[in-house]
Structures are given as C-alpha cells and as structure tokens.
C-alpha positions as CSV (number, residue, x, y, z in Angstrom):
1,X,-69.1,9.5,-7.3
2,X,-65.6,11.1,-8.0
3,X,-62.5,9.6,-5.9
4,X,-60.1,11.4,-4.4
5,X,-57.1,11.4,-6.1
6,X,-53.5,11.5,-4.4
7,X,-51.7,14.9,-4.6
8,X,-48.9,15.0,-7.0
9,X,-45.4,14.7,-5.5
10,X,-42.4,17.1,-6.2
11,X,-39.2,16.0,-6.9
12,X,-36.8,18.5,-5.4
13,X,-33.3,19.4,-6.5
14,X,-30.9,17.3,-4.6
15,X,-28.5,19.8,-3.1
16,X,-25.4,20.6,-4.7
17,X,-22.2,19.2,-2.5
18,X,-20.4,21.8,-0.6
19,X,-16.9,22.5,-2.7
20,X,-13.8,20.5,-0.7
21,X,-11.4,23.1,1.2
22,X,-7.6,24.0,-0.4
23,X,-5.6,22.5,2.3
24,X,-2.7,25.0,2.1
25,X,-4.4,27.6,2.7
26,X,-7.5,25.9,4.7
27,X,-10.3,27.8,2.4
28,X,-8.8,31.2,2.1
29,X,-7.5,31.6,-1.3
30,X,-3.8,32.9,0.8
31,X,-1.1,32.0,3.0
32,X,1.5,33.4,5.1
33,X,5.2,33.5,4.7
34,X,7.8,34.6,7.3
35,X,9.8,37.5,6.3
36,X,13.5,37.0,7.2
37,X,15.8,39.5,6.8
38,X,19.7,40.1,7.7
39,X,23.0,38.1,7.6
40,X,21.1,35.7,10.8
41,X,18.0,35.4,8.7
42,X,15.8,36.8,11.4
43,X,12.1,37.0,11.3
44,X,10.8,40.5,11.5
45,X,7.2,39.4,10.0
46,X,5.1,37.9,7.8
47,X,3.9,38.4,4.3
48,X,0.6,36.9,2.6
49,X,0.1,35.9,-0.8
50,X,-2.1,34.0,-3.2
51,X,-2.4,30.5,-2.7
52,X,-0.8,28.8,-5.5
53,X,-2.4,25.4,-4.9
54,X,-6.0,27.3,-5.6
55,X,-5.4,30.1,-7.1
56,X,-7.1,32.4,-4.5
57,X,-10.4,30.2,-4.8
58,X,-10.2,28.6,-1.9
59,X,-11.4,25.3,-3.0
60,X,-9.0,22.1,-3.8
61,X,-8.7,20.7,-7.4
62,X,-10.2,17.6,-9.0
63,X,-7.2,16.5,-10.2
C-alpha cells in the first residue's frame, strides 16, 4: 500500500521593504521656495524645484 506523502511547501519571496521617504521634500522628489521680490523683500509667490537632498527620487539616502 502506497502512503500519502505531504505536499511540498513553497518558499515565497519575502517582500522587498518599502524605500524610506526624503524628508525635505516628504516623497516628492521637489520643494517650494518663496519668491520675494522688491526693496521690502515681499512675497509675491512661490517657485518649485528639485530636491537636492534626493535628487528628485523621492527616497532618502543610506548614508
């Protein structure tokens, strides 16, 4: 008489963790900067750029 044999188990990928946000520019890859123009230095606006602390990635460095 044959005996029933156990099915095989599978090993599954452990999931890769989720990349940690920039904190500048909270995940973004670019922040805001107030324009200010005039002798007062008023601000008339904003401008956004590339975050420098990611480089536009959006996720934080190892370092």
């Amino acid at each position: 008489m044959a005996t029933a044999r156990k099915p095989a188990r599978r090993r599954t990928a452990k999931p890769e963790p989720e990349p940690v946000k920039c904190t500048p520019c909270g995940g973004t890859g670019e922040v805001s900067r107030a324009v200010r123009v005039g002798r007062k230095q008023r601000v008339v606006g904003q401008q956004t750029g590339m975050c420098l602390a990611c480089f536009g990635s959006g996720e934080a460095t190892t370092d």
